[in-house]
Backbone bond lengths (Angstrom), bond angles and torsions (degrees), N, CA, C in turn:
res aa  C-N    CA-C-N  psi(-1)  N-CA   C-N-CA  omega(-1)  CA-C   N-CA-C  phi
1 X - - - 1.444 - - 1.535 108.10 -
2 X 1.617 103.55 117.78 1.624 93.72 173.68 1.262 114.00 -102.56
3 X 1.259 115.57 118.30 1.670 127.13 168.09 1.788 119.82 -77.39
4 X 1.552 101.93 -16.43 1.492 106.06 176.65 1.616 115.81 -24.99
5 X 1.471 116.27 -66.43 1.465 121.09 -168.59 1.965 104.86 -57.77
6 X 0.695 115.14 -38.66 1.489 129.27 169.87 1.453 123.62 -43.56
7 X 1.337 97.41 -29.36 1.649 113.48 -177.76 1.470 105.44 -58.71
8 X 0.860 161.25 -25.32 1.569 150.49 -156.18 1.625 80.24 -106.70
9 X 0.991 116.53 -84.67 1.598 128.84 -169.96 1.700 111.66 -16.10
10 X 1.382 97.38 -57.35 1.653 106.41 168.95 0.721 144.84 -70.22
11 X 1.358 122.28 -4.16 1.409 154.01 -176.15 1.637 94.26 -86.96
12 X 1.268 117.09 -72.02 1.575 140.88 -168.40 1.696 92.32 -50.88
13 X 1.150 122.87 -60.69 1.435 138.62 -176.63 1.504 107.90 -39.80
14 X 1.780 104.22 -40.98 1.940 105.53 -162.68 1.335 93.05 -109.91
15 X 1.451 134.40 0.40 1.732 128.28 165.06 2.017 88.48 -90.96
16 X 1.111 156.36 -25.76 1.298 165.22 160.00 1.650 101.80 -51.44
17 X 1.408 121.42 -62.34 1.080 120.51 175.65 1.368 138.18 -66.29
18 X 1.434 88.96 -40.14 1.700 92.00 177.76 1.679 101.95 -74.89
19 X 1.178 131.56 -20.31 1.722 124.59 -178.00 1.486 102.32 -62.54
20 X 1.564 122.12 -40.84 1.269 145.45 -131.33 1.553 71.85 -94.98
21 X 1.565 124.79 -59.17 1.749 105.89 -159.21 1.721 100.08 -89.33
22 X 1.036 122.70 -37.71 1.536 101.86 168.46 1.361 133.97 -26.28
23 X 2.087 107.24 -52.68 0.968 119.07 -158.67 2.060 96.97 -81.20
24 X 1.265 116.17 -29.57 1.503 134.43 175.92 1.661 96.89 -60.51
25 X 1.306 103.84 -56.65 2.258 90.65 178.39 1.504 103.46 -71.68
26 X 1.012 129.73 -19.56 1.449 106.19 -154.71 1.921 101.00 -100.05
27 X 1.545 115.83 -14.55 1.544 130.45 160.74 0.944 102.94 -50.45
28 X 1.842 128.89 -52.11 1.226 128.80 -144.61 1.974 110.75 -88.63
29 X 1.188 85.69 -26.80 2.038 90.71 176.75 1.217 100.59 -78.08
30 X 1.251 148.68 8.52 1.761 133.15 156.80 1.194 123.89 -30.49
31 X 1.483 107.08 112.84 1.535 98.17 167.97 1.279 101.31 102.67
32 X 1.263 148.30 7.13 1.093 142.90 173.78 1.142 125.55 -128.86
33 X 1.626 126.79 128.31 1.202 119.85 -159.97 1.830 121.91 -83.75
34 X 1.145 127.98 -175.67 1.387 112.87 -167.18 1.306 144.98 -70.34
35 X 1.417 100.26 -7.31 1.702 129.34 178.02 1.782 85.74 -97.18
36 X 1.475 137.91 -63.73 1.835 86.85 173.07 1.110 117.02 -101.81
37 X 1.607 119.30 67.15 1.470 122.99 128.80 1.491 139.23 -97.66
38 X 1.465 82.13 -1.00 1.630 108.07 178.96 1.118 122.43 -118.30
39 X 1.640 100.37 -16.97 2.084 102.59 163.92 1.447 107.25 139.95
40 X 1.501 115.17 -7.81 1.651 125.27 -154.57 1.399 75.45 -88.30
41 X 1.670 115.51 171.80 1.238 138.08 171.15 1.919 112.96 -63.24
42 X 1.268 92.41 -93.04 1.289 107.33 171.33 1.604 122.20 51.79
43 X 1.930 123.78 168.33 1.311 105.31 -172.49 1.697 113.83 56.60
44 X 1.000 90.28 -168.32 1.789 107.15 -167.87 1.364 114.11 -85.34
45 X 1.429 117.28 -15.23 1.198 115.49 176.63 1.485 120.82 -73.84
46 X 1.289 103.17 -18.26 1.878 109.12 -178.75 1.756 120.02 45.04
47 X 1.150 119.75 22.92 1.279 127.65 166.66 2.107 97.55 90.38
48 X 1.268 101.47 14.61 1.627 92.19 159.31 1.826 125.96 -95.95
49 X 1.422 105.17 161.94 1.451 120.14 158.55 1.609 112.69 -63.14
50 X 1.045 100.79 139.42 1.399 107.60 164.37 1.646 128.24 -149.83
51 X 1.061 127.04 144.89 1.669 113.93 -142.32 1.414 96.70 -95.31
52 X 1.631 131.56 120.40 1.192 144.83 169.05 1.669 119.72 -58.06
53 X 1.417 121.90 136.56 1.677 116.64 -153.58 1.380 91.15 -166.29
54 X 1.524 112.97 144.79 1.416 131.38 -151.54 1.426 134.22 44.33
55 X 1.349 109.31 -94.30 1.727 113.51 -177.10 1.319 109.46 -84.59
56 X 1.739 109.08 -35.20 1.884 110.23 -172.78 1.458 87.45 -61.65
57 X 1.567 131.12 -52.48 1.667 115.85 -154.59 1.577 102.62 -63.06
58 X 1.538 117.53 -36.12 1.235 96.13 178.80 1.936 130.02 -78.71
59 X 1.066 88.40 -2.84 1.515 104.22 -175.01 1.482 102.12 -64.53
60 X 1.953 89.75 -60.56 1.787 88.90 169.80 0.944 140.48 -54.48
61 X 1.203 120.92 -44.74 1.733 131.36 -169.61 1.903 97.90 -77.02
62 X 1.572 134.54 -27.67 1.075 150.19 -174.02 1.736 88.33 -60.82
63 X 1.459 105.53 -62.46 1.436 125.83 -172.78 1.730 134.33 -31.93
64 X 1.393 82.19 -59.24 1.419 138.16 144.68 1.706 112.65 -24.18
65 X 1.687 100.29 -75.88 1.318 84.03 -175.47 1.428 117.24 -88.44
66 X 1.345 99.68 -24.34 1.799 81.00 -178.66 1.757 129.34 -94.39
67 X 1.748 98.68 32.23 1.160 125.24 176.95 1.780 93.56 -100.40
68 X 1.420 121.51 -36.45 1.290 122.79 158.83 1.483 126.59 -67.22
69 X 1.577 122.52 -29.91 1.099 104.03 -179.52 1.796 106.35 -98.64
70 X 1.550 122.98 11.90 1.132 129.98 162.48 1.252 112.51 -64.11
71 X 1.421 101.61 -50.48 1.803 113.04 -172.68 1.650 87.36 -52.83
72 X 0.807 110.60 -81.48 2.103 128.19 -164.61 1.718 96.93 -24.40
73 X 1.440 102.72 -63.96 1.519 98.77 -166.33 1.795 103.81 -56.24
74 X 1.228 108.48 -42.83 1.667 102.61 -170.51 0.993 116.72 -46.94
75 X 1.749 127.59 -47.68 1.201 141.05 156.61 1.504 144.11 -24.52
76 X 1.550 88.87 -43.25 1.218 105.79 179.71 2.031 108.29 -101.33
77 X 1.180 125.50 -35.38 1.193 134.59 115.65 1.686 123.29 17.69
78 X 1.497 88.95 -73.38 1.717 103.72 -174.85 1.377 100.41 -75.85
79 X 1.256 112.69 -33.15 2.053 101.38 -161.66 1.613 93.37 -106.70
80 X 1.450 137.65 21.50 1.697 151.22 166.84 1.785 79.59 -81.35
81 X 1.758 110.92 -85.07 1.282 116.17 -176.47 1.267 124.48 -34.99
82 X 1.373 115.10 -53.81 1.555 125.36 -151.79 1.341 105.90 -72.09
């Protein structure tokens, strides 16, 4: 399978994607101060779970996938180049 011709295309696709999931994590830390953006408890959350509902669930699961189809393109990406 030659992916060669593909190479530009996929490239464009994973500079598209990675903007797309940056901008998807960085929506999702609202509201939280800098110790839990880095893992500390802190804020109101005090180091609990709490169950995500409406836009956050879709943010995540959105997140989610195109953190999966990032992985895919890189992959395929690498063996266009390689």
């Amino acid at each position: 399978m030659n992916l060669q011709p593909l190479a530009p295309y996929l490239s464009i696709i994973e500079i598209i994607l990675a903007i797309v999931l940056t901008a998807l994590v960085l929506m999702q830390t609202k509201g939280s101060d800098l110790g839990g953006f880095l893992g500390g408890g802190g804020g109101d959350s005090s180091g609990t779970f709490r169950t995500r509902r409406g836009v956050e669930a879709t943010m995540h699961r959105l997140s989610i996938i195109v953190s999966i189809l990032f992985f895919i393109n890189t992959i395929l990406a690498f063996l266009a180049w390689g």
